[in-house]
N, C-alpha and C positions, 0 to 999 in steps of 0.2 A: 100420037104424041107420047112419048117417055115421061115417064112418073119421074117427078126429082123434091127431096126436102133437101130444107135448108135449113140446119142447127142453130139454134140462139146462142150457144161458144163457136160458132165457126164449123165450118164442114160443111159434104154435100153427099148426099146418096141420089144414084141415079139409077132407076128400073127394081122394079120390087124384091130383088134377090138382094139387094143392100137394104130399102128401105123398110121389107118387112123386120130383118134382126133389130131394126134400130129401134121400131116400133115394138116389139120383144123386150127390149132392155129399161125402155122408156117406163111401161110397163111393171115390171118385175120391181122399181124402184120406191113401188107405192102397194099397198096390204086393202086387201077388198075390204072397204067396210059396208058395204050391199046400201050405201047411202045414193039418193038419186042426184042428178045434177039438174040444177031450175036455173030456169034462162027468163032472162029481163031483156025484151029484144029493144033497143036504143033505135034502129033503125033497119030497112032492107028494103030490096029491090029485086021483083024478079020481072027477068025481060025472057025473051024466047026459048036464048038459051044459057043465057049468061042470066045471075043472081049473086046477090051477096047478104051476108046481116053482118050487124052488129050488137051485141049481147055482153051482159054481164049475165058472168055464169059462177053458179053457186054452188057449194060440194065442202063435205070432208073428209078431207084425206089423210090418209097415215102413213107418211113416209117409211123406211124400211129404216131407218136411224133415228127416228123419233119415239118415245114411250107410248104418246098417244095419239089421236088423229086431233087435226087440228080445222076448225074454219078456213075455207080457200076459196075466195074471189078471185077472180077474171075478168078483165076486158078481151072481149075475144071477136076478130073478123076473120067469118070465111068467105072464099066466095066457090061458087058453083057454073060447072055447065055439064050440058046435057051431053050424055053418049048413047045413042040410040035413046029407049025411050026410059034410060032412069037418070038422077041428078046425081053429079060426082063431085066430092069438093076437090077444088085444086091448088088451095091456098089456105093457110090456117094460121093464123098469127096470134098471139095473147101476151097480155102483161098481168102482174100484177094488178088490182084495182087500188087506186090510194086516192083518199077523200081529205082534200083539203081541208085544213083547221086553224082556224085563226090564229 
């Protein structure tokens, strides 16, 4: 199977000769802050060789246009299957996290 993402503006890369630059630029758009990311897992499932979670994921980042790093929540699903004998994800989706307020 061919590797392909799917942009959240639209677009598609397909086979890691596209998809690594994207993940390159994705990248480069944010400044290490050596901070970890913690996952609050909501939910998951692993079957043989198919798995998924679902997670809010926690982290701060510093965009490359912003002064400082900022708090940044995620709802986030992967799901996974197996290729030979390690897990690969092939799906990766997140939003925003936004908590309802009366």
């Amino acid at each position: 199977m061919t590797p392909a993402a799917y942009r959240g503006f639209g677009g598609r890369e397909v086979g890691w000769t596209e998809i690594g630059p994207r993940y390159e630029w994705a990248s480069a758009q944010f400044h290490d802050t050596g901070n970890p990311v913690e996952f609050e897992y909501l939910d998951m499932y692993v079957g043989a060789d198919t798995a998924y979670t679902v997670a809010i994921e926690r982290c701060t980042v510093h965009h490359v246009t912003q002064p400082e790093p900022v708090p940044h929540v995620l709802r986030a699903t992967m799901i996974f299957r197996t290729e030979g004998d390690e897990w690969k994800i092939t799906h990766r989706h997140a939003d925003p996290h936004v908590w309802m307020t009366a």
